[in-house]
N, CA, C and O atoms as a GROMACS GRO file, in nm:
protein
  384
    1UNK      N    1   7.760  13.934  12.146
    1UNK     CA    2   7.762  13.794  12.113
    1UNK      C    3   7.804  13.778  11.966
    1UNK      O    4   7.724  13.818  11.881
    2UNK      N    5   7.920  13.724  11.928
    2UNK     CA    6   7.927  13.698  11.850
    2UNK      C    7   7.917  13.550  11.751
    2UNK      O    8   7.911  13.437  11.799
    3UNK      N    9   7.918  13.572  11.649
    3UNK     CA   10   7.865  13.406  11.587
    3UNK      C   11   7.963  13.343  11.503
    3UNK      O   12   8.009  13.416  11.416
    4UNK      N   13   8.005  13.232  11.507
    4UNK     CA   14   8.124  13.215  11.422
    4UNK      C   15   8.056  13.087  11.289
    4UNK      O   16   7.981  12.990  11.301
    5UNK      N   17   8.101  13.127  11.211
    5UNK     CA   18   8.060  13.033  11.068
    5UNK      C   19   8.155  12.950  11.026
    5UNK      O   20   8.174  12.917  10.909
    6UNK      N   21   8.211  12.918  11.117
    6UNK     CA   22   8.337  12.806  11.074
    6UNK      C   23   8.281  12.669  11.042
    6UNK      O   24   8.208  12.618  11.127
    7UNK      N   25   8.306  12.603  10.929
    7UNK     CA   26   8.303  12.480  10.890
    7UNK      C   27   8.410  12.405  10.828
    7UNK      O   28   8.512  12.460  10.784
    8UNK      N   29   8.390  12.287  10.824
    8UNK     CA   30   8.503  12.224  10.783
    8UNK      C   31   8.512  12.241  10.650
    8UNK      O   32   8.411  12.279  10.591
    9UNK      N   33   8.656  12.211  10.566
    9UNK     CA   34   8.642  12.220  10.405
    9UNK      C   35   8.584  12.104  10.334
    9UNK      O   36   8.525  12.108  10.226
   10UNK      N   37   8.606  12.003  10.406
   10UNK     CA   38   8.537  11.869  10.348
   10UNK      C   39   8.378  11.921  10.392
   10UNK      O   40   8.324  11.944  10.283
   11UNK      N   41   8.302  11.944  10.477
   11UNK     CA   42   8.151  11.970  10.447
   11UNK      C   43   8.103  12.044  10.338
   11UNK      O   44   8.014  12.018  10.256
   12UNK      N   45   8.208  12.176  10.358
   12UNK     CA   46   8.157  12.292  10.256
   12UNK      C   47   8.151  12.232  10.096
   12UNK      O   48   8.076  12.247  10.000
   13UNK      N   49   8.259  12.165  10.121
   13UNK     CA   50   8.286  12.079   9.930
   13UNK      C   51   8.166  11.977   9.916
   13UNK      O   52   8.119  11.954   9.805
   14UNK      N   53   8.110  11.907  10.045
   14UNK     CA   54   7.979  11.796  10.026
   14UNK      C   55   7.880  11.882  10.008
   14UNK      O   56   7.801  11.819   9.938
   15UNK      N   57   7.834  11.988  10.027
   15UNK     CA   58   7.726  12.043  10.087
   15UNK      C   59   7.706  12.124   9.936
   15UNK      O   60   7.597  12.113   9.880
   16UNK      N   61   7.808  12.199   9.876
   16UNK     CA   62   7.860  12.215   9.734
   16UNK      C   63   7.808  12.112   9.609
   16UNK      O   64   7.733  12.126   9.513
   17UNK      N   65   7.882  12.010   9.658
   17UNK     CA   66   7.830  11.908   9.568
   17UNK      C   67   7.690  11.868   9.585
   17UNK      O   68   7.640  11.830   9.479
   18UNK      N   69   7.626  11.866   9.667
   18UNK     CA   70   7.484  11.797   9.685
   18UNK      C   71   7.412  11.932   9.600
   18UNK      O   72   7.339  11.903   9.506
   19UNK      N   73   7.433  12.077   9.634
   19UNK     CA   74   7.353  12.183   9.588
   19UNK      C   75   7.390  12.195   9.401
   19UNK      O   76   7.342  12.282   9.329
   20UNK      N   77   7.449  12.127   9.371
   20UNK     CA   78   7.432  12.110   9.241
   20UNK      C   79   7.462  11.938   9.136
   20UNK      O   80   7.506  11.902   9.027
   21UNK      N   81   7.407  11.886   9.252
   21UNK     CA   82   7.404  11.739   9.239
   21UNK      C   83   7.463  11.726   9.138
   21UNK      O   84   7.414  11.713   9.026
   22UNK      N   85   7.639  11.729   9.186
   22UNK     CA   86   7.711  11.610   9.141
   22UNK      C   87   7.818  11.536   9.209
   22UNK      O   88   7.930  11.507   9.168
   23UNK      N   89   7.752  11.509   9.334
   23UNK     CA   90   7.796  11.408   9.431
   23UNK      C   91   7.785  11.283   9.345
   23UNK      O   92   7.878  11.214   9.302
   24UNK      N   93   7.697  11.272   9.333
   24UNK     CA   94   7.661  11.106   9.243
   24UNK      C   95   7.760  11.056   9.141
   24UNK      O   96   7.807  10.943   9.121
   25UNK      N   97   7.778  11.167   9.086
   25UNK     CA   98   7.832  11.183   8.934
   25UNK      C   99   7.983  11.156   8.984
   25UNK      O  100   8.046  11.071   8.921
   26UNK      N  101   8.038  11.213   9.078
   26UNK     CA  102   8.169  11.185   9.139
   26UNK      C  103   8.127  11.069   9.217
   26UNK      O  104   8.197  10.993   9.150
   27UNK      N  105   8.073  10.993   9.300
   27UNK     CA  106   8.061  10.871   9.322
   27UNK      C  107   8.076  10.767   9.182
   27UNK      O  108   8.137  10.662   9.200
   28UNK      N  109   8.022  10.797   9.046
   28UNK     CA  110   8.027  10.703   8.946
   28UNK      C  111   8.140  10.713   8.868
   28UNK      O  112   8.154  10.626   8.781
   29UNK      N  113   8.207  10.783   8.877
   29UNK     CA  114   8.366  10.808   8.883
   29UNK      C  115   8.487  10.721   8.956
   29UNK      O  116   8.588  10.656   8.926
   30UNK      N  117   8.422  10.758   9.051
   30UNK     CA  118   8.490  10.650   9.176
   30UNK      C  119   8.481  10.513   9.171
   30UNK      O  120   8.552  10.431   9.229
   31UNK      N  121   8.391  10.494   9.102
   31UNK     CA  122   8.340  10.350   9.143
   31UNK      C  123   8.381  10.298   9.002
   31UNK      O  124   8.351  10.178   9.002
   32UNK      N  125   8.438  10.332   8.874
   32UNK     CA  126   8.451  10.334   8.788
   32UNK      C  127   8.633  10.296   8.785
   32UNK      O  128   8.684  10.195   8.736
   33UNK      N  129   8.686  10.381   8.837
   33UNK     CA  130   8.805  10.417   8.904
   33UNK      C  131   8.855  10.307   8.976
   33UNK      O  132   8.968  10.261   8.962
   34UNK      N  133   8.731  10.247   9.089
   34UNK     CA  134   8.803  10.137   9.112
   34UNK      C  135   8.769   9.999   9.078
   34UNK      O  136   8.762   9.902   9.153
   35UNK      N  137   8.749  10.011   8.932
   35UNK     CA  138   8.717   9.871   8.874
   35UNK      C  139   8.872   9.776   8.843
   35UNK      O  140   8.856   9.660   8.804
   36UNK      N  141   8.975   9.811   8.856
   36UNK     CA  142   9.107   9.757   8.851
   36UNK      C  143   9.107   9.704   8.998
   36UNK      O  144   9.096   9.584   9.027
   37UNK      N  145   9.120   9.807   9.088
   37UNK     CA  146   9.112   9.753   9.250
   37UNK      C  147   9.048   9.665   9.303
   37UNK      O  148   9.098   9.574   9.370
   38UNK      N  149   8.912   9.684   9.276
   38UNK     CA  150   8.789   9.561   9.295
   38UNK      C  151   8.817   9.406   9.234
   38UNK      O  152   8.830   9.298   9.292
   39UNK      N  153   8.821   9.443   9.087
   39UNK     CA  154   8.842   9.315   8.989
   39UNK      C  155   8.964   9.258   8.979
   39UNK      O  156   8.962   9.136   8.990
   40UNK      N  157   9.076   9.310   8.962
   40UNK     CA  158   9.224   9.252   8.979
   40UNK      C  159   9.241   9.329   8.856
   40UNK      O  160   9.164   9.408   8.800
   41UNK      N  161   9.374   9.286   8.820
   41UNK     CA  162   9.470   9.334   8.692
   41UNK      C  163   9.407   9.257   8.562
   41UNK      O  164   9.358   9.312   8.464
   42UNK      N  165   9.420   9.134   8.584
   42UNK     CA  166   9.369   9.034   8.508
   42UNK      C  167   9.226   9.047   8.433
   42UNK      O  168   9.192   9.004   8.323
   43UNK      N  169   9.178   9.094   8.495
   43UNK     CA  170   9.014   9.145   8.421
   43UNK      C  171   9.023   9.299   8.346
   43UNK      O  172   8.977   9.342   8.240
   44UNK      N  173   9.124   9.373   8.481
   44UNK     CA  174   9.084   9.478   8.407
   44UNK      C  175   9.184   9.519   8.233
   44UNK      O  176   9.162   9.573   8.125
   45UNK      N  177   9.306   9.442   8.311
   45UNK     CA  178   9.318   9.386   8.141
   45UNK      C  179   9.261   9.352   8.010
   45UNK      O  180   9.297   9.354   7.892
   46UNK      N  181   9.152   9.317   8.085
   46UNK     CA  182   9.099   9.254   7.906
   46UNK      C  183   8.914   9.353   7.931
   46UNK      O  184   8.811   9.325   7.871
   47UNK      N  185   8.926   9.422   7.996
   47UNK     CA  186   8.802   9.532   7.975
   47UNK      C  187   8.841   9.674   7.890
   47UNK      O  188   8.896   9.780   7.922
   48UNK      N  189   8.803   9.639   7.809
   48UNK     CA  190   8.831   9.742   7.688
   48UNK      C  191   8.728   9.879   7.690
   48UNK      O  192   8.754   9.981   7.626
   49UNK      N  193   8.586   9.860   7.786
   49UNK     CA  194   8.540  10.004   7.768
   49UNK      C  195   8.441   9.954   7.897
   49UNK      O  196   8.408   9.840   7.932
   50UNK      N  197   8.401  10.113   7.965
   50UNK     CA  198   8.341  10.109   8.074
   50UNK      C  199   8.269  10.228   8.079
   50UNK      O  200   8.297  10.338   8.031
   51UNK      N  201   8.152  10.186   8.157
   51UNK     CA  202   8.082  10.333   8.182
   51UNK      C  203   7.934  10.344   8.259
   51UNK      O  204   7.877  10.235   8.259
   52UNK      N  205   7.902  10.388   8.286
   52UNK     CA  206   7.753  10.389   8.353
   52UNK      C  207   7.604  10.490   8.317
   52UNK      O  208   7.581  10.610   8.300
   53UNK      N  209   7.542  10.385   8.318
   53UNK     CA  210   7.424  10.465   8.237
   53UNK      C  211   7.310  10.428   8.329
   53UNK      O  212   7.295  10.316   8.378
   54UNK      N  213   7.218  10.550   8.350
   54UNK     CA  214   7.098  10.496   8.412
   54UNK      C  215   7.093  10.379   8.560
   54UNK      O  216   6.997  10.322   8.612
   55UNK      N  217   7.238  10.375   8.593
   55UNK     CA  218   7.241  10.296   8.715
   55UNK      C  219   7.304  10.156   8.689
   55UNK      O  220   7.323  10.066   8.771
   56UNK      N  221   7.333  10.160   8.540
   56UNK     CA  222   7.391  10.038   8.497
   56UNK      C  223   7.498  10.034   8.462
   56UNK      O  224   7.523  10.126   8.383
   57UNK      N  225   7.574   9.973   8.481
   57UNK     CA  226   7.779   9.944   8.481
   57UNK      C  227   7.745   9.862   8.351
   57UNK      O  228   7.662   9.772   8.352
   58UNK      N  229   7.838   9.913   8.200
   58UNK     CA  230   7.828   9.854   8.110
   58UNK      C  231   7.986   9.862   8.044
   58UNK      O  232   8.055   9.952   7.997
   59UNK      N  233   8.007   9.671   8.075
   59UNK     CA  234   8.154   9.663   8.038
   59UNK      C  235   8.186   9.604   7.917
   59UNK      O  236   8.133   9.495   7.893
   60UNK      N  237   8.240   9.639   7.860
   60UNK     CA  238   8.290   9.552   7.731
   60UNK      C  239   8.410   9.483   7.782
   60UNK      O  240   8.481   9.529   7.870
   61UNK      N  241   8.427   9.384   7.729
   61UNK     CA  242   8.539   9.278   7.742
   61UNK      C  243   8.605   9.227   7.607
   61UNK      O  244   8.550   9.242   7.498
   62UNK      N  245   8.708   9.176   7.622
   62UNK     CA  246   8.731   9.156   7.479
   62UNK      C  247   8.742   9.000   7.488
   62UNK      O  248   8.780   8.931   7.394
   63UNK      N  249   8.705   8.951   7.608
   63UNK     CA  250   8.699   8.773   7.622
   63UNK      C  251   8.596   8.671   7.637
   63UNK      O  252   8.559   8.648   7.753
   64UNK      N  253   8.545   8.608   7.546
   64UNK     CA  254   8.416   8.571   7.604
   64UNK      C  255   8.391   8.459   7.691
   64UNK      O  256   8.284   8.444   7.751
   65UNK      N  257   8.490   8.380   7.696
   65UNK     CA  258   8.513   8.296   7.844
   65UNK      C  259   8.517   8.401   7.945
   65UNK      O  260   8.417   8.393   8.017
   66UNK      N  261   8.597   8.499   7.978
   66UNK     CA  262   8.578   8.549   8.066
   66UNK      C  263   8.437   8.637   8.093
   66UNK      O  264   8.369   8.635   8.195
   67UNK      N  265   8.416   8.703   7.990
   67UNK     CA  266   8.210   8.726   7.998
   67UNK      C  267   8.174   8.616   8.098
   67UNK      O  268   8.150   8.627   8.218
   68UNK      N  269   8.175   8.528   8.035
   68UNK     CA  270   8.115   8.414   8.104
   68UNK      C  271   8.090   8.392   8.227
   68UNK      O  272   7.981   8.356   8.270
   69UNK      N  273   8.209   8.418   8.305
   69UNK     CA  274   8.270   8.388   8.440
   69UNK      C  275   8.213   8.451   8.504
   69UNK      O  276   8.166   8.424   8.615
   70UNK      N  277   8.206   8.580   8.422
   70UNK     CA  278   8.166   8.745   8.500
   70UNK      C  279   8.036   8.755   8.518
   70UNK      O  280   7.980   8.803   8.616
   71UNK      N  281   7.969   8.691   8.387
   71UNK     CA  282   7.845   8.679   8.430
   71UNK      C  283   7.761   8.572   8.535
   71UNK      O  284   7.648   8.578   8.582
   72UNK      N  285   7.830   8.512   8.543
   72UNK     CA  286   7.766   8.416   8.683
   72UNK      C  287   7.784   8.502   8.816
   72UNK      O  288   7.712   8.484   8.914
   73UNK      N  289   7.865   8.575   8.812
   73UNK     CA  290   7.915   8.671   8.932
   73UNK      C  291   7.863   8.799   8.955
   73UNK      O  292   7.911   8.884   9.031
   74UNK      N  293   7.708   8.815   8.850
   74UNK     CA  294   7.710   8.988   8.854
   74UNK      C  295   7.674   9.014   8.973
   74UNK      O  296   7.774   9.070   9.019
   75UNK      N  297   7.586   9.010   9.064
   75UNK     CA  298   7.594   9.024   9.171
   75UNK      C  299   7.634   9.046   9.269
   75UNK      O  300   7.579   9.129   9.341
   76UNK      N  301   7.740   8.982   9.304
   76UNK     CA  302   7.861   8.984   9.387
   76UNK      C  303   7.917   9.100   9.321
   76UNK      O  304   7.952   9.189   9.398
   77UNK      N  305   7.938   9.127   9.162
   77UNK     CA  306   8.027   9.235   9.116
   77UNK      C  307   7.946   9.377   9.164
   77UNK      O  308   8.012   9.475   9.197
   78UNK      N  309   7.814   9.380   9.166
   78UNK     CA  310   7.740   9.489   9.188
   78UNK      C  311   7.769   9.541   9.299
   78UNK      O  312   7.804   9.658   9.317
   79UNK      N  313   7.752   9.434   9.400
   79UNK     CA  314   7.802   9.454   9.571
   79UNK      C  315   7.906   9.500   9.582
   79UNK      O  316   7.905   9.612   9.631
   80UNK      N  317   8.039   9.445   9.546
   80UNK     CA  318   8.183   9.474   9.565
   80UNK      C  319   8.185   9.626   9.537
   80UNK      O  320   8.208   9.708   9.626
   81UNK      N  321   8.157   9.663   9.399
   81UNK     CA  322   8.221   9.820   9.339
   81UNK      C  323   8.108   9.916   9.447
   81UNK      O  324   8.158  10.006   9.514
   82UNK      N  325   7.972   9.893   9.456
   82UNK     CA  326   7.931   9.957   9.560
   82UNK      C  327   7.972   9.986   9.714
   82UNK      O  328   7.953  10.089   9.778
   83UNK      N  329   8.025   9.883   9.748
   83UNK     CA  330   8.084   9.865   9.894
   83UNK      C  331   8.240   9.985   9.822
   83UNK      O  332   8.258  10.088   9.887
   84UNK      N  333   8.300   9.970   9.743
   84UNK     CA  334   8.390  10.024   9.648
   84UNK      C  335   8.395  10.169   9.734
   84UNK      O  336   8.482  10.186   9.820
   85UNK      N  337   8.296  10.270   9.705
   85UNK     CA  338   8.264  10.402   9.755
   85UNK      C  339   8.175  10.419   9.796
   85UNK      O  340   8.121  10.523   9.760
   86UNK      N  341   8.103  10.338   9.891
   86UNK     CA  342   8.008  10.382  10.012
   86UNK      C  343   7.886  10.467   9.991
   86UNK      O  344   7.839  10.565  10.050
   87UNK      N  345   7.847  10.385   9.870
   87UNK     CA  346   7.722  10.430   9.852
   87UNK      C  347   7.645  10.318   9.689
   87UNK      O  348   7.686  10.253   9.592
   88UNK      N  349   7.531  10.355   9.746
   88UNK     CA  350   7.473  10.241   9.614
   88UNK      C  351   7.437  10.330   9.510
   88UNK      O  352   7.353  10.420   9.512
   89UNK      N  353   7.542  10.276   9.385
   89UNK     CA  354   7.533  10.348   9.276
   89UNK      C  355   7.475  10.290   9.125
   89UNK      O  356   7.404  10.348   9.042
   90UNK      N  357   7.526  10.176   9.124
   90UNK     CA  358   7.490  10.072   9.027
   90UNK      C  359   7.401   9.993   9.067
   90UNK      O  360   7.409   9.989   9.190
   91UNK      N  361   7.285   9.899   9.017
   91UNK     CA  362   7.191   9.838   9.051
   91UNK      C  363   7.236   9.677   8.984
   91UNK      O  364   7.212   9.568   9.036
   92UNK      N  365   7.312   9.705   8.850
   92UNK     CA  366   7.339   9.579   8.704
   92UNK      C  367   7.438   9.611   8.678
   92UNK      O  368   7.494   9.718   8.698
   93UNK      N  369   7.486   9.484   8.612
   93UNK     CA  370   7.597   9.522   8.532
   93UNK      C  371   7.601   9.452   8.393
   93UNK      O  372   7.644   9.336   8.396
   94UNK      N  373   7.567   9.499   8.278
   94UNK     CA  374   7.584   9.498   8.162
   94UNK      C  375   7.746   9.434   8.086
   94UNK      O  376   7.843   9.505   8.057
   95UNK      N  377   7.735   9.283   8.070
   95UNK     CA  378   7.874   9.247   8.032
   95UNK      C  379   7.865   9.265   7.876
   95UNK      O  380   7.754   9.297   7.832
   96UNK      N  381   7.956   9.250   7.798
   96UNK     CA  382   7.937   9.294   7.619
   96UNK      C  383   8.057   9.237   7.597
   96UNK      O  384   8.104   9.234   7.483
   0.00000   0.00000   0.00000
C-alpha cells in the first residue's frame, strides 16, 4: 500500500503562511494595494501616505474637503477594502 503526499501548491504556500503567520501581513498588503481599486483614481490621487497599524487603516490626504467626505463614509470604507481581500482586516480608518 502505498501513500501519496500530493498537495496542491496553493495549500502548501497557505499552510506555509499560516505556520509562520504572515498570511495577515500579506492580506494587509492586499488590502492596501487595493486602495486605488476600491476608492477610484481621484482619491487615491490626493492620498499621500498609507498604512496599517494595530487593525487601523491610517490615511493621510492632502485635502481637507475631501477628509471630510471620507469621513462621513468610514464605514462603508472599512467594509469595501475588507470585502477588497476576503477577510476582515481593518476594524477603522484613521483620516489625517
Amino acid at each position: 500500500m502505498s501513500k501519496h503526499n500530493e498537495h496542491s501548491l496553493k495549500d502548501v504556500i497557505d499552510q506555509l503562511l499560516k505556520v509562520y503567520k504572515l498570511d495577515d501581513r500579506l492580506a494587509e498588503k492586499r488590502l492596501i494595494a487595493s486602495w486605488e481599486t476600491v476608492m477610484g483614481s481621484m482619491i487615491s490621487n490626493h492620498t499621500k501616505d498609507i498604512y496599517i497599524k494595530h487593525q487601523q487603516l491610517f490615511v493621510t490626504l492632502d485635502s481637507a474637503a475631501l477628509r471630510n467626505e471620507l469621513a462621513l463614509a468610514k464605514t462603508k470604507i472599512v467594509k469595501m477594502l475588507n470585502d477588497s481581500v476576503g477577510k476582515s482586516i481593518i476594524n477603522e480608518v484613521i483620516l489625517r
